[in-house]
N, CA, C and O atoms as a GROMACS GRO file, in nm:
protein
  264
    1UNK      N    1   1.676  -3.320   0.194
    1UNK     CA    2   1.728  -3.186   0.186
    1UNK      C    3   1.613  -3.090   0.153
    1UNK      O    4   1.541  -3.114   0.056
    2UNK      N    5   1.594  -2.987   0.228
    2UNK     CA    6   1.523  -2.850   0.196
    2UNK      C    7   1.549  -2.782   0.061
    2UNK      O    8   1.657  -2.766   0.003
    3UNK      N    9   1.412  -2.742   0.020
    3UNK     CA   10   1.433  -2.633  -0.125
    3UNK      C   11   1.430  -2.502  -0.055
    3UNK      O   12   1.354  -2.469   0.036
    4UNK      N   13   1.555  -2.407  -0.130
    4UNK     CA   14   1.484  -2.315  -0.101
    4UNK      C   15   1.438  -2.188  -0.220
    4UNK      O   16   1.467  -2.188  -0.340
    5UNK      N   17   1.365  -2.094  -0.151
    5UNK     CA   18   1.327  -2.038  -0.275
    5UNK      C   19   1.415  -1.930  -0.335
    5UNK      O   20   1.443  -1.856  -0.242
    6UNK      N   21   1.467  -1.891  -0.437
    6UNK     CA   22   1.541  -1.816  -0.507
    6UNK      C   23   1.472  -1.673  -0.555
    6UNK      O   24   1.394  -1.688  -0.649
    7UNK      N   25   1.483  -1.585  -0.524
    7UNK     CA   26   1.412  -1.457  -0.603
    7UNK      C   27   1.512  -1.347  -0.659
    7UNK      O   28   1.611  -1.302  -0.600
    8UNK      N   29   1.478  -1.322  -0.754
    8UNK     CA   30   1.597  -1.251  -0.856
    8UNK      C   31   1.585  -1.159  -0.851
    8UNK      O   32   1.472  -1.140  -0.807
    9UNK      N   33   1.648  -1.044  -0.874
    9UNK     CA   34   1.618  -0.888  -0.920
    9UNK      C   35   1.548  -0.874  -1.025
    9UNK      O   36   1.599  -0.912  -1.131
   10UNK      N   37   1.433  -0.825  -1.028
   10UNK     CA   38   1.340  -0.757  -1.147
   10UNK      C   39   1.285  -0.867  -1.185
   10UNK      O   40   1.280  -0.898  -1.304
   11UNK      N   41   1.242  -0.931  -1.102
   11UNK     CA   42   1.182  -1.088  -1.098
   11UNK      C   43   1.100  -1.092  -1.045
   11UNK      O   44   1.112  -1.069  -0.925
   12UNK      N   45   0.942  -1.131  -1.110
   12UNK     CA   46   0.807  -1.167  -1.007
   12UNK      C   47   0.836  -1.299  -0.951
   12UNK      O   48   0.847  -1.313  -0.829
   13UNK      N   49   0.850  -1.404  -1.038
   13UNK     CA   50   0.848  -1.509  -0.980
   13UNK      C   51   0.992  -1.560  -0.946
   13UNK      O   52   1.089  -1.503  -0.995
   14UNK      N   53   1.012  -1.701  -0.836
   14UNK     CA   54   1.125  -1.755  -0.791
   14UNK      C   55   1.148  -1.883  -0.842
   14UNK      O   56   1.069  -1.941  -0.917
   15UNK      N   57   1.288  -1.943  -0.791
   15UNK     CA   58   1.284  -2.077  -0.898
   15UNK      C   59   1.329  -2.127  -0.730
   15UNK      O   60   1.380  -2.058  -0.642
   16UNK      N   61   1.289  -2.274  -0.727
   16UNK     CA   62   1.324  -2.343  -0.613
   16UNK      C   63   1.464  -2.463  -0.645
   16UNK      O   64   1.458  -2.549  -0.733
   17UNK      N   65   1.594  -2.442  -0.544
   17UNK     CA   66   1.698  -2.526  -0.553
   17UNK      C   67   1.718  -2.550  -0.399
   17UNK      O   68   1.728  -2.483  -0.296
   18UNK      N   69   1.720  -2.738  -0.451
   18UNK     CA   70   1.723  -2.817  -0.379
   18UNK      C   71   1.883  -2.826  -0.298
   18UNK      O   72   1.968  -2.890  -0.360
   19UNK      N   73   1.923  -2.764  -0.164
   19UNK     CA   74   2.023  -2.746  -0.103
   19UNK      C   75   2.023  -2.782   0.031
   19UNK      O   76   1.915  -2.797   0.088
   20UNK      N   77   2.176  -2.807   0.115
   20UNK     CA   78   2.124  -2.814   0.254
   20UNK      C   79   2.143  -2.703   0.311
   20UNK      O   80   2.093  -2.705   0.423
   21UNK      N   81   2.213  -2.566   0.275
   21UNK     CA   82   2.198  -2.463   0.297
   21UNK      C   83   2.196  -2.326   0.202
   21UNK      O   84   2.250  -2.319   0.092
   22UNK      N   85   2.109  -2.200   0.278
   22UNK     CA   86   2.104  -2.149   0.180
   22UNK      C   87   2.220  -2.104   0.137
   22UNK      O   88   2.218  -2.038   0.033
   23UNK      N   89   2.339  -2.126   0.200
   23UNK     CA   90   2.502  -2.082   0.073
   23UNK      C   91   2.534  -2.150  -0.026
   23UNK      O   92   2.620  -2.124  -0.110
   24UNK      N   93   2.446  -2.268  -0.015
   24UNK     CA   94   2.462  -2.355  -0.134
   24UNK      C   95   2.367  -2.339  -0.240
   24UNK      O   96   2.409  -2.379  -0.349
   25UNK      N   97   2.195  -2.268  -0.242
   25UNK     CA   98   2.125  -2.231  -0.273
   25UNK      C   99   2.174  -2.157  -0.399
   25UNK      O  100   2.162  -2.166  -0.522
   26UNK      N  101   2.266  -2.039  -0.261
   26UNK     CA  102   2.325  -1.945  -0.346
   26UNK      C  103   2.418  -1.938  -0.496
   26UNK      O  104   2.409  -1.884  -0.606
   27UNK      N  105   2.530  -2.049  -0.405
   27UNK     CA  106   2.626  -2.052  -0.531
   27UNK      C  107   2.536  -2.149  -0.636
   27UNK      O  108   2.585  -2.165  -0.748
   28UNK      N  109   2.407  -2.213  -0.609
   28UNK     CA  110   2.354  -2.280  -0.748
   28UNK      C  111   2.264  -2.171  -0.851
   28UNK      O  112   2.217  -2.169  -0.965
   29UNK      N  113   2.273  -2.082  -0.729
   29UNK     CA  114   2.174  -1.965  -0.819
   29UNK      C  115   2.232  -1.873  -0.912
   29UNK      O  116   2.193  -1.815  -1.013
   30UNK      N  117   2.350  -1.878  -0.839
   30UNK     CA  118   2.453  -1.779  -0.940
   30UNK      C  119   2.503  -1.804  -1.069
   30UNK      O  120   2.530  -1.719  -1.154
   31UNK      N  121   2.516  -1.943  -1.080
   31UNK     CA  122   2.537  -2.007  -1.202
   31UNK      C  123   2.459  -1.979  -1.321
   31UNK      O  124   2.499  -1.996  -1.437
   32UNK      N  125   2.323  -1.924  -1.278
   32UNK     CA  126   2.253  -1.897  -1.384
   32UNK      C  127   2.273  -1.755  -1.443
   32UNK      O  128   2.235  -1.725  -1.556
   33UNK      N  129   2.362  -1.629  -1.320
   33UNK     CA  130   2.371  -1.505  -1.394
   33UNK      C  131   2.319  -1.410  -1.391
   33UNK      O  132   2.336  -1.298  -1.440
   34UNK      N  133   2.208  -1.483  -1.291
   34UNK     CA  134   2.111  -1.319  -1.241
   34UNK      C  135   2.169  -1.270  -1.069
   34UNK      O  136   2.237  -1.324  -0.983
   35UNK      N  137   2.090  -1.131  -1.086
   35UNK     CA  138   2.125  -1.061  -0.930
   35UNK      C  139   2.037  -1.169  -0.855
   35UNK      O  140   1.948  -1.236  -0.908
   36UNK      N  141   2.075  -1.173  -0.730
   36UNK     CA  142   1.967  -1.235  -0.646
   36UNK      C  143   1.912  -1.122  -0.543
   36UNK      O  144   1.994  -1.044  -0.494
   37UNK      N  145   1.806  -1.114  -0.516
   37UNK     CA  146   1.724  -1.030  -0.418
   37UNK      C  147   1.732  -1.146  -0.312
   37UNK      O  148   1.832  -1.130  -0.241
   38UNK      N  149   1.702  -1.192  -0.298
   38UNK     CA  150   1.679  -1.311  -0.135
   38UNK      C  151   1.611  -1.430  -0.157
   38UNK      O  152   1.522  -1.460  -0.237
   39UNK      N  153   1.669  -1.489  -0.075
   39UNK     CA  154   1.708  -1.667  -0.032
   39UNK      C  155   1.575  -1.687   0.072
   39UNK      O  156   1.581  -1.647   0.189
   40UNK      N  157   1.448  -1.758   0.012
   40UNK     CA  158   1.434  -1.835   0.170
   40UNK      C  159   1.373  -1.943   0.152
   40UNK      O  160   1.310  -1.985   0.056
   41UNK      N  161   1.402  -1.994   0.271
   41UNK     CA  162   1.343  -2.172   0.295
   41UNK      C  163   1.174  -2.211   0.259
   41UNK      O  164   1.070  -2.159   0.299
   42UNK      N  165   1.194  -2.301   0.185
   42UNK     CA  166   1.025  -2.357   0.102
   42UNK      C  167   1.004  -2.446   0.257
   42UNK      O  168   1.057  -2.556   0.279
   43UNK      N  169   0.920  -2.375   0.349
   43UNK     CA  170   0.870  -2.449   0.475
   43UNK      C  171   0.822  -2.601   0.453
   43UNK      O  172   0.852  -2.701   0.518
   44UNK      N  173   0.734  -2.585   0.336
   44UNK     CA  174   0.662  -2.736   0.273
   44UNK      C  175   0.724  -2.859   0.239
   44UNK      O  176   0.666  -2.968   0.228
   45UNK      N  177   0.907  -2.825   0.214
   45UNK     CA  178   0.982  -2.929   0.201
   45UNK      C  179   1.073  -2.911   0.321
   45UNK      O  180   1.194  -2.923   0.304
   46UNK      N  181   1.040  -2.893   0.404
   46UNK     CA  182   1.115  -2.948   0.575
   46UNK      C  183   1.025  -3.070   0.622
   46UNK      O  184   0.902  -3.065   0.621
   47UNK      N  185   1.101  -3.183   0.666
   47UNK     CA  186   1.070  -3.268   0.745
   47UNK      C  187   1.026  -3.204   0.921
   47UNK      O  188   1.084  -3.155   1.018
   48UNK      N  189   0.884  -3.244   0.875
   48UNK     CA  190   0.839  -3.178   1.052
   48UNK      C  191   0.868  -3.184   1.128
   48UNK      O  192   0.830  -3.102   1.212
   49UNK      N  193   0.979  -3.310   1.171
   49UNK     CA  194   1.053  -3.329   1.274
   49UNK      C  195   1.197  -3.241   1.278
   49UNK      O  196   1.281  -3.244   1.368
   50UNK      N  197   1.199  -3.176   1.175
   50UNK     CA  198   1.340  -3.080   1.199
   50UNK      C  199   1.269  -2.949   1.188
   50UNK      O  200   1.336  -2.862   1.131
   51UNK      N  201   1.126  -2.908   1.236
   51UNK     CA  202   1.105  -2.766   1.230
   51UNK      C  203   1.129  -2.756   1.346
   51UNK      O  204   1.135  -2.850   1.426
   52UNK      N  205   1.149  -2.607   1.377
   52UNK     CA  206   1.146  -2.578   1.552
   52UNK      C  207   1.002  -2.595   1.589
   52UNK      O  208   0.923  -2.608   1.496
   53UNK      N  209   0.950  -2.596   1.735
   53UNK     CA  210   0.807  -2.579   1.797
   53UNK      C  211   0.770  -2.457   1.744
   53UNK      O  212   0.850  -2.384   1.686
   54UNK      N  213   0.621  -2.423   1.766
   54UNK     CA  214   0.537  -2.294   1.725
   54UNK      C  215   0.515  -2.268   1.878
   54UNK      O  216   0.469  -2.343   1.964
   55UNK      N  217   0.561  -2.138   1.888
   55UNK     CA  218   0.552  -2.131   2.061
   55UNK      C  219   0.422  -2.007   2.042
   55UNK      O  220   0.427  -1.913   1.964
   56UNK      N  221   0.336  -2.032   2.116
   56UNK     CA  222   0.258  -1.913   2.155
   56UNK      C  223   0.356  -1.774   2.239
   56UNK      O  224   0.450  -1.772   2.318
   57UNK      N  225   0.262  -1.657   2.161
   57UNK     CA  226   0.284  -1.504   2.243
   57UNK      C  227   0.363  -1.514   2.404
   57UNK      O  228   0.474  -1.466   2.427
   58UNK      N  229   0.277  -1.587   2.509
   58UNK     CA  230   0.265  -1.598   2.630
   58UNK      C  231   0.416  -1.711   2.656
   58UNK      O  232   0.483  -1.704   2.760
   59UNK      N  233   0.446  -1.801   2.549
   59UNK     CA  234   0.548  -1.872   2.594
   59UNK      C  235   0.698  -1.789   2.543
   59UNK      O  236   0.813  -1.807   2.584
   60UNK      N  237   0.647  -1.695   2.439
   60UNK     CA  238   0.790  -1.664   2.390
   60UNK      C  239   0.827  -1.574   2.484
   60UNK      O  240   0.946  -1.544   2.486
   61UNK      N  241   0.736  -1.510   2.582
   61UNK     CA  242   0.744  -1.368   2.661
   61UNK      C  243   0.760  -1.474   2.807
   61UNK      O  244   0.753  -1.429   2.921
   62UNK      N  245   0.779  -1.600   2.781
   62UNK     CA  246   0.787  -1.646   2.930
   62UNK      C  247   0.685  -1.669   3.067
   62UNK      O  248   0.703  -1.682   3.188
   63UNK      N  249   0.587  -1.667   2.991
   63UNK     CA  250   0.447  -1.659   3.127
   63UNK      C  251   0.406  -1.769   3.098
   63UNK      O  252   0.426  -1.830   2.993
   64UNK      N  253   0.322  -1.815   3.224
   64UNK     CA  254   0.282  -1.955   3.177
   64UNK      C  255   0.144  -1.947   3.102
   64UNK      O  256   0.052  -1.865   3.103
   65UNK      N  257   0.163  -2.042   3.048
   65UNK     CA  258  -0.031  -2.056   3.010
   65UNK      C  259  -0.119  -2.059   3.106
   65UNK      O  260  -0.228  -2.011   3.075
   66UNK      N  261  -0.108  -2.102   3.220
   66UNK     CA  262  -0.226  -2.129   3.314
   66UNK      C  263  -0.329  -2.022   3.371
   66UNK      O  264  -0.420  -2.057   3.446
   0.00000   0.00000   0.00000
């Protein structure tokens, strides 16, 4: 399962909870009582085989490389 990162209102730093989505993130974040500013995925704990491809400029716009 993915962490993701938690960032609070009036908060420098984030706390990371271990979820399979971020609605679950959420309701673990709430438990603690603070506002939340935004949810996002810790890239470093995805299994590389469940990231999407990194598509180059030229492939996302549909041209070929050649």
């Amino acid at each position: 399962m993915p962490d993701f990162r938690v960032f609070f209102a009036g908060a420098a730093d984030a706390l990371l909870f271990n979820a399979r989505s971020p609605g679950e993130a959420r309701a673990k974040a709430q438990g603690l009582g603070r506002p939340i500013r935004k949810i996002k995925l810790d890239r470093e704990t995805v299994d590389p085989c469940h990231r999407a491809p990194r598509l180059t400029r030229r492939e996302l716009n549909g041209k070929p490389s050649c």
